[in-house]
C-alpha positions in Angstrom: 62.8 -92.9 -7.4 59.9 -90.4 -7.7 57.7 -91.8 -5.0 61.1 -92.0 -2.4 61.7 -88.0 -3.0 57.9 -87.3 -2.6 58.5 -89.4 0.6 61.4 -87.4 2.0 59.5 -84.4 1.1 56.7 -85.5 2.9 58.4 -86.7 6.2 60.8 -83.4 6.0 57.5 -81.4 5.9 56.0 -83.4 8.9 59.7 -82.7 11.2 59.0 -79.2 10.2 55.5 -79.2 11.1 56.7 -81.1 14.7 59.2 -78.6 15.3 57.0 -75.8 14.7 54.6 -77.2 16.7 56.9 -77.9 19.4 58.3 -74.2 19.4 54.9 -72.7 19.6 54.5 -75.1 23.1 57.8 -73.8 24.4 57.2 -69.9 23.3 54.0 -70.4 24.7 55.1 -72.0 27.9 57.8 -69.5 28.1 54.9 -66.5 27.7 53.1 -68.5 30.7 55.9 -68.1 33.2 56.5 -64.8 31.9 53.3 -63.0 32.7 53.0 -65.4 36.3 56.6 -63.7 37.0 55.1 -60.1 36.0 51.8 -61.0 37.6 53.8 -62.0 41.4 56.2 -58.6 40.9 53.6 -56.6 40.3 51.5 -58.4 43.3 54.4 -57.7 45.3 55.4 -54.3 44.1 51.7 -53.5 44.8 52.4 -54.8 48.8 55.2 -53.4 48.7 53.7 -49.8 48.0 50.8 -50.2 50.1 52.6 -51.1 53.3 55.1 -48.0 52.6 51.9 -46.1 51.9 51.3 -47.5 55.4 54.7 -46.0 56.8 54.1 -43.1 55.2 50.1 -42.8 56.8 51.4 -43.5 60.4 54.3 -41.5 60.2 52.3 -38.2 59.4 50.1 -38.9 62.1 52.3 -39.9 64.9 54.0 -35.9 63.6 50.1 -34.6 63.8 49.8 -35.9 67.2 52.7 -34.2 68.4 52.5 -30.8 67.2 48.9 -31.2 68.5 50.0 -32.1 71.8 53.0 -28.9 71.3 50.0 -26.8 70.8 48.0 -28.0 73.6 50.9 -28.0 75.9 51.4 -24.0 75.1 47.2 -23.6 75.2 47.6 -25.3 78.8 50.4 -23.1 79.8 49.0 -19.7 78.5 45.8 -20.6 80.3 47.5 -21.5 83.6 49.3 -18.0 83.2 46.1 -16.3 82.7 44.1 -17.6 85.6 47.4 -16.3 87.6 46.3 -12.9 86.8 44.8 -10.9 89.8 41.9 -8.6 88.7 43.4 -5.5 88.4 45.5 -6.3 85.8 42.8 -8.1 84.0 40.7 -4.8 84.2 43.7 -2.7 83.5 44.6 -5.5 80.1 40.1 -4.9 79.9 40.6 -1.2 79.2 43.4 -1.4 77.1 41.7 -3.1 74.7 38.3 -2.1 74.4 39.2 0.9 72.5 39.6 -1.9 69.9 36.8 -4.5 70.5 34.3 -1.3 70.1 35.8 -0.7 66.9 35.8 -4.4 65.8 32.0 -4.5 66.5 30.4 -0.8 65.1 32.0 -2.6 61.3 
């Protein structure tokens, strides 16, 4: 009778050892898929932010290009006003402010 309960013993302690084994397959199987899930979101969340980054790029730019073309429009305008200007009254604007060039310069 002492050999069969050291037998019992002995195949319990082998299930036990199979199971364990078995669990470490699964938890490590489970950690597997769980850091190729975290690896593909962050892959993605990474896309994700680089085309909004993208968006974000093109969008400043496209409002760059038109307040440059605002300013170039009222550069154009200014300069088409001025070269309406006979030469008196660019003499006469001359004059006005010479007073103040001069000063700028004797600094």
């Amino acid at each position: 009778m002492g050999n069969d309960i050291l037998i019992s013993i002995i195949a319990v302690e082998r299930e036990i050892e199979q199971r364990l084994a078995a669990e470490e397959r699964r938890a490590a199987e489970m950690l597997d898929t769980l850091r190729r899930e975290l690896e593909e979101t962050a892959t993605r969340e990474g896309e994700r932010l680089a085309a909004s980054v993208g968006l974000t790029v093109a969008a400043a730019r496209t409002k760059a290009q038109v307040r440059a073309d605002a300013v170039v429009r009222r550069a154009t305008i200014r300069a088409q006003q001025l070269e309406g200007l006979d030469d008196e009254t660019l003499e006469r604007c001359i004059w006005k402010h010479l007073p103040k060039i001069i000063r700028e310069q004797n600094r």
